[in-house]
C-alpha positions as CSV (number, residue, x, y, z in Angstrom):
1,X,28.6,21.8,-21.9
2,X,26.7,23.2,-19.3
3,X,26.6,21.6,-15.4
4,X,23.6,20.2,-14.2
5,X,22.0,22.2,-11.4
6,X,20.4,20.8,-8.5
7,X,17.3,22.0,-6.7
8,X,16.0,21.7,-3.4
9,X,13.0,19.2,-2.5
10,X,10.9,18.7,0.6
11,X,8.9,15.4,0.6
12,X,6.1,14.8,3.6
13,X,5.6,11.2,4.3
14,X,2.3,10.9,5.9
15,X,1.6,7.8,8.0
16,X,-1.9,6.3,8.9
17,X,-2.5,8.1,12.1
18,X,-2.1,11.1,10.4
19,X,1.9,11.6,12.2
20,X,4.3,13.3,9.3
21,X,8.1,13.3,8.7
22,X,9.8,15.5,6.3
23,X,12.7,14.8,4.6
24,X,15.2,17.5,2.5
25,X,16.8,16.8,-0.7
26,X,18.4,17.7,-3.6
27,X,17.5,16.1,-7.0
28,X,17.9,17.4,-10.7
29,X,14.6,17.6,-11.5
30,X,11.3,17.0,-10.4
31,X,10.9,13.3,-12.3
32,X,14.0,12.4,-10.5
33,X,12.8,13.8,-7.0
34,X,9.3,12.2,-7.4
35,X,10.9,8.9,-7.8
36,X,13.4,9.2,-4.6
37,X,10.4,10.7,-2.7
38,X,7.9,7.5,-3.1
39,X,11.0,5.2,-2.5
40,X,11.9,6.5,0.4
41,X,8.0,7.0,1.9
42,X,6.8,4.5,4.2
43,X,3.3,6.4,4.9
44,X,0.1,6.1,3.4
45,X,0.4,9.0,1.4
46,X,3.6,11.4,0.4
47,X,3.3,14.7,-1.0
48,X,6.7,16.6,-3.0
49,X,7.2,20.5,-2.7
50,X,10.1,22.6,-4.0
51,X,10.0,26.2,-3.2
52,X,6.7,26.4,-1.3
53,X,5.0,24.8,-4.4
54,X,3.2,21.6,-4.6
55,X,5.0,19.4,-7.2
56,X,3.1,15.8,-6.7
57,X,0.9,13.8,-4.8
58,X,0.5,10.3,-4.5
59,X,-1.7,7.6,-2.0
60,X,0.3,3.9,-1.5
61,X,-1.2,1.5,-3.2
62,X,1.0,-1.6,-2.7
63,X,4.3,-2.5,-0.7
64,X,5.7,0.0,-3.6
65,X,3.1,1.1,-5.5
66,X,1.9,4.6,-5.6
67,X,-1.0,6.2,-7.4
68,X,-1.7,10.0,-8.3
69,X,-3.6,11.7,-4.9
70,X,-5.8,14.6,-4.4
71,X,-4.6,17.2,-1.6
């Protein structure tokens, strides 16, 4: 059975005065990533790269709700 491989992620939690943190992580796959970055974001919006490429996007919407966002 073959092992699971984990990439690297980069997810930019944007706050409402525009300040940004970045945070580094590995995840198994993008769905899994995506998930761990809007849990973790406390910002207004939160993008997801891996590899210098966009993955996701997404605006708060509630406490934890997130919808998809243009960039």
């Amino acid at each position: 059975m073959p092992t699971s491989r984990l990439k690297s992620y980069v997810a930019i939690d944007i706050a409402p005065d525009g300040r940004a943190l970045s945070d580094t992580f590995d995840a198994p796959h993008d769905t899994a990533a995506a998930r761990r970055a809007q849990s973790a974001a406390e910002g207004v919006l939160v993008q997801l790269w891996r590899d210098a490429r966009l993955i996701g996007a997404w605006r708060r919407i509630g406490p934890r709700s997130f919808e998809p966002a243009e960039v």
